[in-house]
N, C-alpha and C positions, 0 to 999 in steps of 0.2 A: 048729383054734382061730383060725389066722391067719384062713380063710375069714369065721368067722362076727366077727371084729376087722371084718374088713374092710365085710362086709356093715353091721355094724353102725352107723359110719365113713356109709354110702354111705347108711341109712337118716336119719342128721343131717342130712345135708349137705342130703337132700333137701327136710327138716319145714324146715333154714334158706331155703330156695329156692321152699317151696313158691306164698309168696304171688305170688313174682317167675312162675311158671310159671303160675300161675291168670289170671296178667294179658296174660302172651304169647296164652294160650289167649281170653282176652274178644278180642283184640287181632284176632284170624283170625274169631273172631264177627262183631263189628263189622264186619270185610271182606267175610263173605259176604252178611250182611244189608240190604247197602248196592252191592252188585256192579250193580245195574243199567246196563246201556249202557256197561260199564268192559273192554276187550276183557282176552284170557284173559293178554297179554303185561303188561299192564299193572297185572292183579292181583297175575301173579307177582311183580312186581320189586317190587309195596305191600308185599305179604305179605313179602317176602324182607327189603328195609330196614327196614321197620316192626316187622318183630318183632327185628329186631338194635338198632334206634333203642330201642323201648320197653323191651326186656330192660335194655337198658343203663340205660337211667334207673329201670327197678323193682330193679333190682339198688345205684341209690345210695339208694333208700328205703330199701334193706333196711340198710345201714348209717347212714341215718340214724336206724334204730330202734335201731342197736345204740350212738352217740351216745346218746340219750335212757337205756336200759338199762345202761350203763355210769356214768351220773348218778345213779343210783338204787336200782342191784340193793347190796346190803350184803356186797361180794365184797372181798376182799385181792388176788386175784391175777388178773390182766387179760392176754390174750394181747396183743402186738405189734400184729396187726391190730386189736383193740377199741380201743386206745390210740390209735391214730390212723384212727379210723373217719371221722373228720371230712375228711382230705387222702382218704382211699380214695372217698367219699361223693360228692368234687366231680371227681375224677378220672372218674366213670364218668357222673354227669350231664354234665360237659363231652363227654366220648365219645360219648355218645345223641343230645346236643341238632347235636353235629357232624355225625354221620350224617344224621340229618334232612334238615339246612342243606345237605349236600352234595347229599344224595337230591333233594331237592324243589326244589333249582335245575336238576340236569342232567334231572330228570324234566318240567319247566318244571309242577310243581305250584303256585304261588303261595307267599303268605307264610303260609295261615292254617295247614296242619301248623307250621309255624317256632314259630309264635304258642303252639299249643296245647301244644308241647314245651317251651317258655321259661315256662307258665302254669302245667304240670304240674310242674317243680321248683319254681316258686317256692310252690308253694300247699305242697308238703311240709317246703323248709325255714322256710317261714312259720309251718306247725303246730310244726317241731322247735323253733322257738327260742321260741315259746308255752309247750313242754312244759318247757324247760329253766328257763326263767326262772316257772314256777306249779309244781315237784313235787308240788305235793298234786294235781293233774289230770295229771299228764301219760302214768299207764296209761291214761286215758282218750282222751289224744289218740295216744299209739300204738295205741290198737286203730284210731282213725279211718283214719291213716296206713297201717295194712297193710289199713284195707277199700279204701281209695282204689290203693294201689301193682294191690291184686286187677281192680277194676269201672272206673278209668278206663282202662283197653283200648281198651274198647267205643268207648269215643267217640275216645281216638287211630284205633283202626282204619277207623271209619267217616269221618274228617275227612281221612286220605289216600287215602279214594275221592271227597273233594271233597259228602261227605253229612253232614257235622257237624250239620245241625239237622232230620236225619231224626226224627222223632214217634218211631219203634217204640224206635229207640238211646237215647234218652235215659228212655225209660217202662224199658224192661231194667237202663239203668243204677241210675234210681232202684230200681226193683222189687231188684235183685240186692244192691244198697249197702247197703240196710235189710233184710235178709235176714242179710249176710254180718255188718254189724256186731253184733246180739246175738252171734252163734256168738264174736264175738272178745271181748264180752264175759264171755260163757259160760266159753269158755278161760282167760281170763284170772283168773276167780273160784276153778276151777278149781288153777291154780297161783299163787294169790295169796302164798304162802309167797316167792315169790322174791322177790318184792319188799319193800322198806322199808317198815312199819308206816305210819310218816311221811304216803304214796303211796295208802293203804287210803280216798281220798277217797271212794268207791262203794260201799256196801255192797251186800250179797249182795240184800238185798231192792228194794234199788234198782235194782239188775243188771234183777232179772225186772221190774219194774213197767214201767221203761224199755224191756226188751228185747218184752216183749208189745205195746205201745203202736206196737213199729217191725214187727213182726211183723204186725200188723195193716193197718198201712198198705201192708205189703208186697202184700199179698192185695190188696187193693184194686186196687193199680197195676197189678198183674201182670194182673188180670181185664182192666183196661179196656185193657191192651195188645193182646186180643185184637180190639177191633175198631180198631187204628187203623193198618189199611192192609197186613200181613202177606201175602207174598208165598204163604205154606200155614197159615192161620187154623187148619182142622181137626187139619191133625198138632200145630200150638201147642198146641192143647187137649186132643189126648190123653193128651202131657205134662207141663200143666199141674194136671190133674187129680190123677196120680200124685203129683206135689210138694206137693200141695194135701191132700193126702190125709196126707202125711206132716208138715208143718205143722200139722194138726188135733191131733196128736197131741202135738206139742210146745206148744203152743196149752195143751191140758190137762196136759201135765207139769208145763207152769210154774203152773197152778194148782193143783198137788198138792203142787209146792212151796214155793210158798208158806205152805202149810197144815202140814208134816208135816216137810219141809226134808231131801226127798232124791230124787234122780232129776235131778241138773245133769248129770252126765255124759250120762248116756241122751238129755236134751235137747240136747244137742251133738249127738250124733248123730244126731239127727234133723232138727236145722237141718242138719247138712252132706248127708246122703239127700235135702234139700228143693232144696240149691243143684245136688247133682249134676243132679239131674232137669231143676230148671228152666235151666242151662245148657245139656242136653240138647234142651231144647222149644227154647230161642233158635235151636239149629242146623237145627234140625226146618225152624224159621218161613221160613230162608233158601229153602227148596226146593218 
């Protein structure tokens, strides 16, 4: 009983973490994709800061979601850490943005990692204090905030190889951004119960018309990423295909639901089948 307490406990902990982890992981994308002429010592030590700099500041978004959530959710009883999510929030972007600043001076990288780690908190506590102060949007701007905590990885990772305005990194991040955020509107429809009636700014049908609109553009972006400069174009497109292919399908779920008003779950998962793959093709394109 203890085992399965525990597994259970360790399965939380991870759905809480997950978005902080998908962003570590864009984070090592961005590095390989961008590795050109960067010797092997000097990736190590990107990859090694850079995913302790970035964890640590995806890890205060993640408590700036639970600020915003704790304004909102129709709960009586609040743990300790929820209660002061705001001091936990600035404790851990302080800690990221330090690493950095440390990193990037003794590594003699410049100021623009400094820059893009001081640009990346501020854009998140800029949406939190948007959300706190507008409740009727601000499910809406936490889903923005955990698409952003996932997809700006790609571009920290790739701007501590000194490739910040590489074409492919930022066609990935668009492509991936507008991919990830339906699936967080998806979720979010999903368990709309948690939230405050108040909060229900989006409706269901709004969800999809939105969420297809970005789905759409998604495919677009992601096609033309294939010609613009990929280091293995071919393998891109083997698994761009398979993404593409699974996409088609949520593509028509959401017109099914539209119509008949069922199959949101299924289409989550089939946006998330869409993002595995095509974060898989990103790694493909590195090699």
């Amino acid at each position: 009983m203890k085992i399965r307490q525990r597994l259970a406990t360790l399965k939380a902990a991870l759905n809480v973490f997950k978005p902080c982890l998908k962003g570590i992981i864009m984070v090592i994308i961005g590095m390989l994709n961008t590795r050109a002429g960067i010797g092997i010592g000097r990736l190590t030590s990107n990859l090694l800061y850079g995913l302790i700099g970035f964890g640590l500041i995806a890890i205060s978004g993640l408590f700036i979601m639970e600020m915003i959530k704790m304004r909102n959710l129709t709960i009586t009883i609040i743990s300790p850490i929820e209660l002061r999510s705001d001091l936990f929030s600035a404790i851990f972007a302080f800690s990221g943005i330090a690493v950095i600043v440390l990193y990037s001076i003794f590594a003699n990288l410049g100021f623009l990692p400094i820059l893009i780690s001081f640009l990346i908190v501020i854009l998140l506590y800029l949406l939190a204090l948007i959300a706190l102060n507008n409740r009727k949007y601000s499910r809406v701007i936490g889903n923005i905030i955990t698409t952003l905590i996932f997809s700006l990885g790609l571009i920290f990772g790739a701007t501590l190889n000194n490739a910040m305005f590489s074409l492919p990194i930022w066609l990935f991040f668009l492509g991936i951004s507008l991919l990830q955020m339906p699936r967080e509107l998806m979720k979010d429809a999903i368990k709309v119960e948690e939230w405050s009636e108040m909060d229900n700014a989006v409706s269901n049908e709004e969800v999809l018309k939105v969420s297809s609109i970005l789905i759409v553009i998604s495919i677009a972006i992601i096609v033309i990423a294939l010609f613009s400069g990929l280091r293995s174009p071919l393998l891109y497109l083997y698994l761009v295909i398979i993404a593409l292919i699974f996409i088609s399908f949520a593509l028509l779920k959401i017109k099914k639901q539209a119509i008949d008003g069922s199959g949101i779950e299924s289409i989550n998962k089939l946006l998330k089948y869409t993002i595995f793959f095509q974060m898989i093709a990103f790694v493909a394109a590195a090699f």
